[in-house]
N, C-alpha and C positions, 0 to 999 in steps of 0.2 A: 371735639378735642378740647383739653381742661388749656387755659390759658393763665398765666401767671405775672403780674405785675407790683413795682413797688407803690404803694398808694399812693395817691394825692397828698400832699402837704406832709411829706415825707422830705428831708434837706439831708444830704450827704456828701461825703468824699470818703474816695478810696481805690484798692487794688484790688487783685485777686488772695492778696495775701492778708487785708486788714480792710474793713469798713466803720466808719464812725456817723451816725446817723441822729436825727432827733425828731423825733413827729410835732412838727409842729402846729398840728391842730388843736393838742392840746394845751396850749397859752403857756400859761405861770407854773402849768405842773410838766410843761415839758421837760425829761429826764434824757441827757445824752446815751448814747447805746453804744457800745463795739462790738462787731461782728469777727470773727476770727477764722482764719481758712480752716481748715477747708470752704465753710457754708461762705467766704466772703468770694470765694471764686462765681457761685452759683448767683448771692448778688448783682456781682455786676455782669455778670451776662443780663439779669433784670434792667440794666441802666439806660438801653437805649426801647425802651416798652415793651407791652406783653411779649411772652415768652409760652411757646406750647410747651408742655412738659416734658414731647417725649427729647425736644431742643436742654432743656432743661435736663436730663439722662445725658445725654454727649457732652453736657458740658463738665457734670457729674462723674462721670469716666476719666476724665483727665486727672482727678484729684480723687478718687476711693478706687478699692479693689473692683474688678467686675460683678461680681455678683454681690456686692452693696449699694449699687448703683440706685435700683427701687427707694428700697429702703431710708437713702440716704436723703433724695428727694423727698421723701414724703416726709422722714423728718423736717428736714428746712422747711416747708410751706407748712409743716404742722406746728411748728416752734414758732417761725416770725409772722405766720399767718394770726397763731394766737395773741401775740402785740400789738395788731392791727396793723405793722408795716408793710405785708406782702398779704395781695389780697388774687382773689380768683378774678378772672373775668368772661366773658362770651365776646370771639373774635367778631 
């Protein structure tokens, strides 16, 4: 099963409503980020470690229609996964 976590050397605060985040692994070119709900709901369900997907789908539920639920995850891990801030891992 696909597991989902916020990377390493990733620094943040927030809610389910707003995230503000900065990768700090990249030094002097670190660039601040805001995550906006809906996707900051699914964030922080990321906040206390990986996260199985279909965990990830229920959490999704709360905050899109049903039948956007897919979708909507695959977007977020396809979006913040391409930033390098949320990354895949094996439980």
């Amino acid at each position: 099963m696909t597991h989902w976590r916020i990377a390493p050397g990733v620094a943040w605060v927030g809610d389910a409503h707003r995230v503000a985040l900065v990768d700090t692994r990249r030094g002097a070119q670190a660039v601040p980020m805001h995550v906006q709900a809906p996707f900051a709901a699914l964030w922080t369900a990321l906040g206390d470690g990986p996260v199985a997907q279909a965990d990830l789908e229920v959490a999704a539920a709360g905050v899109v229609d049903e039948g956007e639920v897919v979708a909507f995850v695959a977007s977020f891990v396809e979006s913040l996964g391409g930033l390098g801030v949320v990354e895949e891992v094996t439980p």
